[in-house]
C-alpha positions in Angstrom: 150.6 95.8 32.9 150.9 98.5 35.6 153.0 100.9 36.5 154.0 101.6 40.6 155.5 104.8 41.5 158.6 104.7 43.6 157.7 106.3 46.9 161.3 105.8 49.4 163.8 104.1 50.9 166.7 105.2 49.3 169.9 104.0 51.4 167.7 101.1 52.6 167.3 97.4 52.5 163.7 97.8 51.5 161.8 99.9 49.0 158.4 100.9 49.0 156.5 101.6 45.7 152.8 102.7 45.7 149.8 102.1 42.8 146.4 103.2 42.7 143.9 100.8 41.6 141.9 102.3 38.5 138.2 101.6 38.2 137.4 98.6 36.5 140.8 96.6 37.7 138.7 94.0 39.6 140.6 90.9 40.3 138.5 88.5 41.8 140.3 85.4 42.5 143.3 87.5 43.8 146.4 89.1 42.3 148.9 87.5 40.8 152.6 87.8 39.1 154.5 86.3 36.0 157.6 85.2 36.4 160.3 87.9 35.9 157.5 90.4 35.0 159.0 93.0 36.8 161.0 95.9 35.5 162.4 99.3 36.6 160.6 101.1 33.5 163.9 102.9 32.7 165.3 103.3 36.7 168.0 101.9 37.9 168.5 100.5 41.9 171.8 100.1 42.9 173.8 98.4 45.6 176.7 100.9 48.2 179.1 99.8 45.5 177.1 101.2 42.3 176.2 97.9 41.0 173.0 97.6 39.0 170.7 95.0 40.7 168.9 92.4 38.7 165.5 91.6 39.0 164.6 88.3 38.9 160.9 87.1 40.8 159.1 83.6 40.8 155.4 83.7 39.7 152.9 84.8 42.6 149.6 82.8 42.0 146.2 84.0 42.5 146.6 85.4 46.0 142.9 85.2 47.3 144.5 87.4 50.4 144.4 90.0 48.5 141.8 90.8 46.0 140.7 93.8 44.2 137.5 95.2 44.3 136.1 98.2 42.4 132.5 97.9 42.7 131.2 101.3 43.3 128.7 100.8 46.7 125.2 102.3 46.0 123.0 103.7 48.5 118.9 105.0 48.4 117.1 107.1 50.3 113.6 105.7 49.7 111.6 107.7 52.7 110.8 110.0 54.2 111.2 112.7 51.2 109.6 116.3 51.3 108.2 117.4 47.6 110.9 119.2 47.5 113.4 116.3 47.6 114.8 117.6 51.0 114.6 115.3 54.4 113.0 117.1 57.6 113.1 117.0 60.6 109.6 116.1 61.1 110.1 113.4 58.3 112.8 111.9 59.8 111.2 111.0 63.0 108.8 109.4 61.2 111.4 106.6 60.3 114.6 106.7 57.6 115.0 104.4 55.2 118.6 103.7 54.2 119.1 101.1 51.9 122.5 100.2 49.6 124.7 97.4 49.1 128.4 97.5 49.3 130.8 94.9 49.8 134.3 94.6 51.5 135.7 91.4 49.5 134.9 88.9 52.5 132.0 86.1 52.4 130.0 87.2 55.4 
């Protein structure tokens, strides 16, 4: 269960809530909702008239256009190093070596 923050939209056919994914919230095969698993946590969204809306949603299956990531990418600087842990200019000439691996959820 997660919470979104209402962010506007007020007086408008369409409201926009926001949620920042946490570390460790990985969904791999793509996000998905339960039936009627939504709820206004308290809120209330109303119609001109003042009448309470009522949520009602059909389930969302694994969506694999949109999946959730939260490996951390890694990088190493292998060479050229000083002793003194530092990269210089004369170093660098010589040749960088960047190496890391990150990923942005596609296959290729």
């Amino acid at each position: 269960t997660v919470q979104a923050n209402y962010s506007s939209g007020s007086g408008s056919g369409s409201l926009v809530f926001t949620y920042t994914i946490q570390s460790g919230q990985t969904d791999t095969n793509g996000i998905s909702i339960n039936a009627n698993a939504l709820s206004l946590n308290g809120g209330a969204i109303k119609d001109a008239a003042g009448n309470s809306a009522t949520l009602t949603a059909t389930s969302v299956t694994d969506n694999a256009s949109y999946k959730v990531d939260t490996t951390v990418p890694t990088i190493a600087i292998t060479s050229p190093i000083a002793s003194d842990n530092t990269i210089n200019k004369t170093e660098a000439a010589a040749g960088l070596t960047i190496s890391g691996t990150a990923s942005d959820g596609g296959s290729g």
